[in-house]
C-alpha positions in Angstrom: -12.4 10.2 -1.9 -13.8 9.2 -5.5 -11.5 11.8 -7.4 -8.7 9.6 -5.4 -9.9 6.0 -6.2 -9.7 7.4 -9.8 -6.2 8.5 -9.8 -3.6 6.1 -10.8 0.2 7.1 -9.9 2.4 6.0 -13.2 5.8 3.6 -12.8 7.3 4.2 -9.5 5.4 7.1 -8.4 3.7 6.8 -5.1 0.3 9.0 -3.8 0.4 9.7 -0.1 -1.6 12.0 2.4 0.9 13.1 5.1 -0.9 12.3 8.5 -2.5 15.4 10.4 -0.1 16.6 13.4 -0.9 16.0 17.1 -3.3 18.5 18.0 -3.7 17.8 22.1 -1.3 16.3 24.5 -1.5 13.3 26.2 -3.1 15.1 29.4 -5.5 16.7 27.1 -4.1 20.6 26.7 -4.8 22.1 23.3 -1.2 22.3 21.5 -1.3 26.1 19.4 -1.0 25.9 15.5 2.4 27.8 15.7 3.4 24.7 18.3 2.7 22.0 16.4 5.3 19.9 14.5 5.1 19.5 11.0 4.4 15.6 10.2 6.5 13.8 7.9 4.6 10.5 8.2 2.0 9.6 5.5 -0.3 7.1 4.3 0.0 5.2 0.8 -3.0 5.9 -0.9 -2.5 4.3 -4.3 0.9 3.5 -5.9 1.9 2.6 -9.7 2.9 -0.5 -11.1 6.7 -0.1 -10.8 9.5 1.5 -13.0 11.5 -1.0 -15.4 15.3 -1.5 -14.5 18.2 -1.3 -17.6 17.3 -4.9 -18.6 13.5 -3.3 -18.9 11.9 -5.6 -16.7 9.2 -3.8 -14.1 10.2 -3.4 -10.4 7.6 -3.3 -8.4 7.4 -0.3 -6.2 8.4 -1.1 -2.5 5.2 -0.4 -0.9 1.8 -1.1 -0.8 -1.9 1.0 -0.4 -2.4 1.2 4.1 1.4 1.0 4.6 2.5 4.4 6.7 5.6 5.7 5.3 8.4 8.0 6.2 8.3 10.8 3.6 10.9 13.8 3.5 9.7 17.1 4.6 10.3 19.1 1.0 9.8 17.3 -2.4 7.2 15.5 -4.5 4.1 17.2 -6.3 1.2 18.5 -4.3 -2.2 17.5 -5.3 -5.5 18.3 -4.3 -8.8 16.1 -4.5 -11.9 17.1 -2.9 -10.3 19.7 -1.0 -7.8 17.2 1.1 -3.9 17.6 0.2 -1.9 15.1 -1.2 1.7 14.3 -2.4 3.1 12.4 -5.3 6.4 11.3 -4.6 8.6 8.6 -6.4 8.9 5.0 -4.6 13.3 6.2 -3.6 11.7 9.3 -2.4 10.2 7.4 0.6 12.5 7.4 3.3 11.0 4.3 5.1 8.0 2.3 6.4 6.5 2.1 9.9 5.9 -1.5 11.3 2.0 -2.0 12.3 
């Protein structure tokens, strides 16, 4: 986790860690690899300090660090730090946000 407090994403870019996928049911049976859905929610892990519009004033990116987004299933760069995966997308990459 220290390599990922280091990182900082630059303009718009995001850093998210897409959520593990259910691995039992409800009732408790064991759901095979092959079975299991890919997951295409994610956590914001750090995110840059926005891109600049034509008038080049900074827009803040449209999430914050906690928030659990709604990330496509292909796209943004793969990163690894201290052997956990990770994805670099930009902030219009994100599909949408998940209400707490």
């Amino acid at each position: 986790m220290a390599a990922v407090k280091r990182f900082r994403p630059l303009l718009d870019r995001v850093l998210v860690q897409r959520l593990s996928p259910e691995t039992k049911t409800k009732s408790g049976l064991v759901i095979p690899e092959k079975a299991q859905e890919k997951v295409n929610e994610a956590k914001v892990v750090a995110v840059g300090a926005g891109g600049r519009n034509k008038g080049g004033e900074v827009v803040p990116v449209s999430v914050t660090i906690g928030d659990t987004v709604l990330v496509p299933e292909y796209g943004g760069t793969k990163l690894k730090f201290d052997d956990e995966d990770y994805v670099l997308l930009r902030d219009g990459d994100i599909l949408g946000t998940f209400n707490s």
